[in-house]
Every structure is written in C-alpha cells, then in structure tokens.
C-alpha positions in Angstrom: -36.5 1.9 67.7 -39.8 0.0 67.5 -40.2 -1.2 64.2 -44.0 -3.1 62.4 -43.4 -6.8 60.8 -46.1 -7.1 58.3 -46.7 -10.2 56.8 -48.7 -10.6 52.9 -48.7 -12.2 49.7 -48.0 -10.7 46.1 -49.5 -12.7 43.3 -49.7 -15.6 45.8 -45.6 -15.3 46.8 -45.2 -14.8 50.4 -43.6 -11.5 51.5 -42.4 -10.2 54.7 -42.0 -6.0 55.3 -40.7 -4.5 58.2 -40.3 -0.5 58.8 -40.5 1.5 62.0 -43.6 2.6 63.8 -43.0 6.4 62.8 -42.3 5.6 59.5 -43.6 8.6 56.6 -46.5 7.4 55.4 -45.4 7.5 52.0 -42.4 5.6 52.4 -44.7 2.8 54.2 -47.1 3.0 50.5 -43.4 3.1 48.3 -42.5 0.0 50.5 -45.6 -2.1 49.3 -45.0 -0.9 45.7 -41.9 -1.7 45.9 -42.8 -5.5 46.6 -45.7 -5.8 44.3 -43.3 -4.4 41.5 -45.8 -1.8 40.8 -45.5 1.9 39.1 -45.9 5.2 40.2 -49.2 5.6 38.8 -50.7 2.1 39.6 -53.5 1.6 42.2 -52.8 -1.0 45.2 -55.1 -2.5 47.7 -54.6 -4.6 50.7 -56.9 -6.6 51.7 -57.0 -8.7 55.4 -58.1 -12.6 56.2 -60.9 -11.6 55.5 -61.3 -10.0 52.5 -62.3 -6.7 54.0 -59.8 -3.7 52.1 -57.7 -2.1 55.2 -55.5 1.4 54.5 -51.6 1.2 53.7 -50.2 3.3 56.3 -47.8 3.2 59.3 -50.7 2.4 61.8 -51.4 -1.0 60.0 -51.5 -3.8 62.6 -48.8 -7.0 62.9 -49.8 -9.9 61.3 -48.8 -13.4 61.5 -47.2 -15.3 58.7 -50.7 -17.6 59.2 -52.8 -14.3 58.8 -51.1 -12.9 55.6 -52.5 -9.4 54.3 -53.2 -9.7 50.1 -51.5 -7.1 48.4 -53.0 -6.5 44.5 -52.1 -4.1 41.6 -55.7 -3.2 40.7 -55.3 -0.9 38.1 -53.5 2.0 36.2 -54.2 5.3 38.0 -53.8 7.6 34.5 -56.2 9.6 32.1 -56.3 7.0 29.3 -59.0 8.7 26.7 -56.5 12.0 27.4 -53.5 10.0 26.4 -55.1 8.2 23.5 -56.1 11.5 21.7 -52.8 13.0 22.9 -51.2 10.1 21.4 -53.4 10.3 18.0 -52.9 13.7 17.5 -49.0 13.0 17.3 -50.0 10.5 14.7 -51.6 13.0 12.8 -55.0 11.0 13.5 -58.2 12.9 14.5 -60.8 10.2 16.1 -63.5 12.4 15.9 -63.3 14.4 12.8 -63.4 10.3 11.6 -66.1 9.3 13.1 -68.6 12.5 12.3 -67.2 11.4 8.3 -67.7 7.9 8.9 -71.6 8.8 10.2 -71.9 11.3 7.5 -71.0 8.6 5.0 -72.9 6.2 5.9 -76.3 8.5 6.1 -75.6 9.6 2.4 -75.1 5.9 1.4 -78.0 4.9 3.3 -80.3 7.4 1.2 -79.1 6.7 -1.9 -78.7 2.9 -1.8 -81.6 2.4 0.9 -79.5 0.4 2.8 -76.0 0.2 5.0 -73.6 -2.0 2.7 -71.3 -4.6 4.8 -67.9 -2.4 4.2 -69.8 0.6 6.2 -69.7 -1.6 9.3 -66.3 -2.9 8.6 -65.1 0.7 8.6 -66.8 1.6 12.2 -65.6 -2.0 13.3 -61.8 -0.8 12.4 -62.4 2.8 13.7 -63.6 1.3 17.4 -60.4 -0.8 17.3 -58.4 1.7 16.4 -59.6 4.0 19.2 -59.8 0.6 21.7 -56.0 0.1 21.1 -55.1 4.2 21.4 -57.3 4.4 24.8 -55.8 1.5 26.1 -52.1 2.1 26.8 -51.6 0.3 30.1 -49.3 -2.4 28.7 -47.2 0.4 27.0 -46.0 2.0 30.1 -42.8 0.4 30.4 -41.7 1.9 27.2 -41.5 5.2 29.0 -45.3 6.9 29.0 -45.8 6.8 32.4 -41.9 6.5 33.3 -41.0 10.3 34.7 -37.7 11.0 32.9 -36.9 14.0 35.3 -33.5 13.6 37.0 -33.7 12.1 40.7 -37.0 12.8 41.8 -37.1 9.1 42.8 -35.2 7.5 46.1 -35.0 3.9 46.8 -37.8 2.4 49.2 -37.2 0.9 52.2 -35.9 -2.9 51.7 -38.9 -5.7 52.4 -37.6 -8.5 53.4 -38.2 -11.8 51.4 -38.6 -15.0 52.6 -36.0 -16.9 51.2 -32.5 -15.7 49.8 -32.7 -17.0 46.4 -35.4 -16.3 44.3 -38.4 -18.9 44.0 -39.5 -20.5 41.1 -43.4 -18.9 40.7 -41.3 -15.3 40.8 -38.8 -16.4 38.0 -41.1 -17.6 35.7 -43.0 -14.2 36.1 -41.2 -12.2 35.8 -39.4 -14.0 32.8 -43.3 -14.1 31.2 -43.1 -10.3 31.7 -39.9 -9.9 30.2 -40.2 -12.1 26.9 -44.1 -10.0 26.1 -42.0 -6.9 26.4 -38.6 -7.9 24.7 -39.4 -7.7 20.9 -41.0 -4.2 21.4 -39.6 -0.9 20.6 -38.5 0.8 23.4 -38.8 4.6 22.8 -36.0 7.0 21.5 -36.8 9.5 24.6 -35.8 6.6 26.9 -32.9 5.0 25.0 -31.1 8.4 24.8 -32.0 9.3 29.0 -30.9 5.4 29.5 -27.7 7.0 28.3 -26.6 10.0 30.5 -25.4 9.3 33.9 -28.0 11.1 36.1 -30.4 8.1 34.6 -33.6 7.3 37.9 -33.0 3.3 38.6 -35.5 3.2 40.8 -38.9 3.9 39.6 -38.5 0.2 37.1 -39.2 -3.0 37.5 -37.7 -6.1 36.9 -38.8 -7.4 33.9 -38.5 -3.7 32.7 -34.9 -3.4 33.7 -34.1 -6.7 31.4 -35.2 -5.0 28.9 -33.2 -2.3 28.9 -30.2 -3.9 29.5 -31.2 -5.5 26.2 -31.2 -1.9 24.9 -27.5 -1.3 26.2 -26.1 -4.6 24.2 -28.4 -3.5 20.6 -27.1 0.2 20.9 -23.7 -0.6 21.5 -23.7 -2.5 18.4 -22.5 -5.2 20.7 -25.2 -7.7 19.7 -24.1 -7.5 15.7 -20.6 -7.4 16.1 -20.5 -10.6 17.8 -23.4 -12.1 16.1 -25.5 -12.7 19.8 -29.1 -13.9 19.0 -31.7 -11.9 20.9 -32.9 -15.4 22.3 -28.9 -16.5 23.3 -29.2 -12.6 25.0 -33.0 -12.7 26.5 -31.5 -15.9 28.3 -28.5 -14.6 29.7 -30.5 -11.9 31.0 -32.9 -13.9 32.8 -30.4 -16.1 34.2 -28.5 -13.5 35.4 -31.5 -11.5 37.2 -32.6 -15.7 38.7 -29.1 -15.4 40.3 -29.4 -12.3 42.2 -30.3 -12.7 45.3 -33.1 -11.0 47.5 -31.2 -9.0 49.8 -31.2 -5.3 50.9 -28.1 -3.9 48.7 -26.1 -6.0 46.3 -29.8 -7.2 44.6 -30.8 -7.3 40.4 -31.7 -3.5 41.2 -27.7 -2.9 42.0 -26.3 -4.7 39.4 -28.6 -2.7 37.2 -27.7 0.8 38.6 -24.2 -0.6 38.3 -24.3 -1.2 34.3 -26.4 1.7 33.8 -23.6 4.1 35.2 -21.0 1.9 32.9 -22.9 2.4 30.6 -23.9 6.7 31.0 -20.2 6.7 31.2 -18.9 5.0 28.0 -21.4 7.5 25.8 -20.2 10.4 28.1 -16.8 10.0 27.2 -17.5 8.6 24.1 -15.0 5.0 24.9 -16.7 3.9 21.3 -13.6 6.0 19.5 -11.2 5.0 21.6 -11.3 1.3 22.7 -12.5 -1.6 20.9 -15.9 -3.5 20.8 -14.4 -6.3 22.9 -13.2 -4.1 25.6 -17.0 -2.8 25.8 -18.2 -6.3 25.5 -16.4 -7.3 28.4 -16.9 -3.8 30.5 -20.7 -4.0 30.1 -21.1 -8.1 30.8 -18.7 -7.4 33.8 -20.6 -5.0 35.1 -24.2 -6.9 34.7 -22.2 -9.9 36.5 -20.2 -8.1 39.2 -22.4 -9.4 41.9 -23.8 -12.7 40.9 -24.9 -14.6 44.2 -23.5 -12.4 46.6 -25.0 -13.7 49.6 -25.5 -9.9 51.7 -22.5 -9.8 54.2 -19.2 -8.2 54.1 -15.8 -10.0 53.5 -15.6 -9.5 57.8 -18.6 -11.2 57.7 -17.7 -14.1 55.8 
C-alpha cells in the first residue's frame, strides 16, 4: 500500500507522520492533532517553507525533513460568551441584569452628587473582570468543559512517528510546565466520578491532562493520606514516569494510562475498598502506572 511521509514541527520539536495515500480524511486531521496534543474543539493550521497556510488532508504533498511543514494550535474553536453566561447562570450570577444596575446607579449618583465618585468605577472595573474571567474559559478545558464524557465516541489516531525513542528534553519540560499550571486545580466532580466507571474515553486527553488525573486516582483513593505522599513527592513521580515512556506506537504514556484507568474503573466497580487493604491498592495502582516503563516497542521474539 502506498503510504505519504510528512515531515513538520510542533512547538519547534521535529515530527515525522506517515499514513496511506487513501487515508479518511479525518483520520489524516486526528493524526495532526494527535501530534500537536490538541483537543477536539481546537483550531490547527499548517503552514509550508514558506509561510503560505496549505489544507490538512490526504492529498498533502511529501516533504523533506529539510522542508518541514509548521503545525500550530491557533485557537479554541467554542462559543465562549455562550459558555460564560451558561456558566454564570449556574452561579446564580446575571451579567446583565448587573450591568443595567450598575449604569442605573451610577446615573442617579451622578445627579445627585454631580459627579461619578472613584468606587463607581471600581465597581464596573470588577464587573468587566468578572465577565473577562467567565468569557474566557480556554484554560479550563482540561477540567472537563470541552471534554465529551459520552462513552466511546472517540478511537485512537493513527500513530506519528517521532523522531527519536525517548522523549527529548524541550517536550518534557512542556509538558511538565503544563502539568504543574493544572495540578493544584480542582478537577470537576462530573469527571472524577466518569474517571471511575470502566467505559472511561482515553483518547480524547492529553498528556499533561492525563498526569493530572492520575493524580486524581491516588487523592480519591485516599491513597495520598494514608501514606502521607506530598502532592510535590506525587507530581514528580508522575512526570518521571510519563519522561520514561517511550514514543512508540502501543506500549506509550497513553497505554499505561488506559492501563491504570481500567485498574482503576475496576476497583470502584467492585468496590476492592471493602475488601482489601490500602496497601494492596497502593501497590495495584503504582503497578499498573509502571507496568511498561521503557519498553522499547518489540515483542519478547523480537528481543
């Protein structure tokens, strides 16, 4: 079968696809979001040598690695101002019933006193911030807002292949930046509790995302109390353990995950809480995130 090597850059790492001439369209445009580590509802553009934006699709032309296509995450495809006021509302908040008062208020005070006093405009400062912070959700998304919680609707993309086995440097450290901005906030209950039934999608998050959850699996397990763990002595066995997965098609940071997820669906399906102690889970959950540390990508034949 006649298969397309593409080669581009994500955030300046080198990256190397390769699918097969017929390939779906869509599975082409999941195969670039898979390697720029990108949502469902994020907007990508590829750019060539020369800057010029050319379409992701199965009749892109082979590159050379001296001719690398730019991939880029541009921006958050979703309906912000519709989220922030569906989000206010929840919150009992009602932007513009506040800002009609606010004007009101300040008409009345501006009669009677003849002029706007300072606080006036420190109310309509906090109410534009207020609304600036609701509208502007992008950097919640990993907590599940623009996560679909249906069951299976996602399928794994087709592997890209890196360039080297083990992961480099640049890619650690950002995706550990990622991870420690998103580690001391609340994940939400909707997720936690989906986190925890065996049907569970793997494949629509992303790395640093994925650290974060296993975080959740330790702190709901009472794991990380009844064995005193620090979240920093846990945050950094984390990230070790997602540096020493390689990047290869199958046994990757995305399989161990899938792995300890399913471990983990299972001990609250059959409730193993009651009926073996913390230690036991300790060592079922930390086997599980570690089953496949290094594993190189062959078969035992292989080796």
């Amino acid at each position: 079968m006649e298969t397309k090597r593409i080669y581009f850059t994500v955030n300046g790492i080198p990256e190397q696809a390769e699918f097969p001439a017929d390939c779906p369209a869509q599975d082409v445009k999941d195969l670039f979001r898979s390697a720029a580590e990108a949502g469902p509802h994020d907007i990508l553009k590829l750019y060539n040598p020369k800057g010029n934006i050319i379409n992701i699709s199965p009749s892109l032309e082979p590159n050379a690695p001296a001719s690398r296509y730019k991939l880029e995450v541009v921006a958050a495809d979703c309906n912000s101002e519709l989220l922030g006021a569906e989000l206010a509302g929840s919150l009992g908040f009602d932007l513009s019933s506040m800002e009609k008062r606010l004007q009101s208020l300040e008409k009345k005070i501006l009669v009677d006193a003849g002029e706007t006093p300072a606080v006036v405009y420190e109310m309509k400062k906090q109410v534009d911030l207020f609304r600036e912070k609701l509208e502007s959700v992008e950097h919640l998304s990993w907590l599940g807002f623009y996560k679909d919680l249906s069951e299976g609707t996602h399928k794994p993309s087709p592997f890209y292949h890196k360039r080297t086995l083990h992961k480099t440097k640049e890619e650690c450290e950002h995706v550990r930046e990622k991870f420690m901005q998103m580690s001391s906030l609340e994940v939400s209950e909707e997720v936690r509790q989906y986190l925890k039934t065996p049907t569970f999608d793997n494949w629509q998050w992303e790395d640093a995302e994925i650290m974060v959850l296993l975080q959740v699996m330790y702190t709901d397990l009472d794991l990380t109390v009844t064995f005193n763990i620090e979240p920093e002595v846990l945050q950094r066995f984390l990230f070790e353990v997602y540096r020493r997965y390689n990047n290869i098609p199958f046994h990757n940071f995305k399989h161990c995950f899938c792995v300890t997820q399913m471990m983990y669906g299972l001990i609250w399906l059959t409730d193993l809480r009651s009926k073996m102690d913390s230690m036991d889970l300790l060592i079922m959950l930390s086997s599980a995130v570690c089953h496949d540390l290094d594993h190189t990508g062959y078969n035992n034949a292989y080796q």
